[in-house]
N, C-alpha and C positions, 0 to 999 in steps of 0.2 A: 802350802800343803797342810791338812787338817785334817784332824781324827774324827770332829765335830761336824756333820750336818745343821746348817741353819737356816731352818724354814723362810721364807720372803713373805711373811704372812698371808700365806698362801690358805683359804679357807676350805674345809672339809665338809664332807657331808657325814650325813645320818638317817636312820630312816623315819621322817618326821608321822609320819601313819601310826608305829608301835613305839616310839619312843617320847619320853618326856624328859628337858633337862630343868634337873631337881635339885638344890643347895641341901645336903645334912648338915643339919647343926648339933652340936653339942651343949646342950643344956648348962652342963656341968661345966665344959672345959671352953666352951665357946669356937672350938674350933669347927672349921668347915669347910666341907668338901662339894665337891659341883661333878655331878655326870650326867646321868641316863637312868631312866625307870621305866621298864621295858611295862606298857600298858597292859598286856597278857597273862603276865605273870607276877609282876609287882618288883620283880629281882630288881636292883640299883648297883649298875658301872660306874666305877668312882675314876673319874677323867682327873681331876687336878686337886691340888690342896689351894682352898684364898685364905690367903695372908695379907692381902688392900684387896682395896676398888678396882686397882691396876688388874690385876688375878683375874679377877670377874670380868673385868671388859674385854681382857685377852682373849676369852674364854668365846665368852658373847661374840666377840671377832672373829674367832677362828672359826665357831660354827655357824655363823650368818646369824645369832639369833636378835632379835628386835624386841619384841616382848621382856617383859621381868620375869626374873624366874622365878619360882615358888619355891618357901623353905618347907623343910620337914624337919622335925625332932624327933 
């Protein structure tokens, strides 16, 4: 028994038409975040914090995505 749901790396969708997944970086702090940057309107969904390569690839896993993704600062 468990309070915790854990995923079976089970992969998610998105809507690949309006959405772009976009790395923010931090100039300053180096830190960075990976979501969604809605094509329409510019807005940016921040899905996870990378902390490794690990992060990134889970990320890339979860969403199907194959491609690199593009940083922004």
């Amino acid at each position: 028994m468990g309070f915790f749901k854990h995923k079976n790396n089970e992969t998610e969708s998105y809507d690949k038409e309006n959405l772009v997944p976009i790395i923010h970086a931090s100039i300053c702090t180096g830190e960075m975040v990976v979501g969604f940057k809605d094509k329409r309107d510019g807005k940016f969904t921040e899905i996870m914090l990378i902390q490794s390569p690990e992060d990134l690839e889970k990320f890339k896993k979860t969403y199907n995505i194959k491609e690199d993704i593009k940083k922004e600062y």
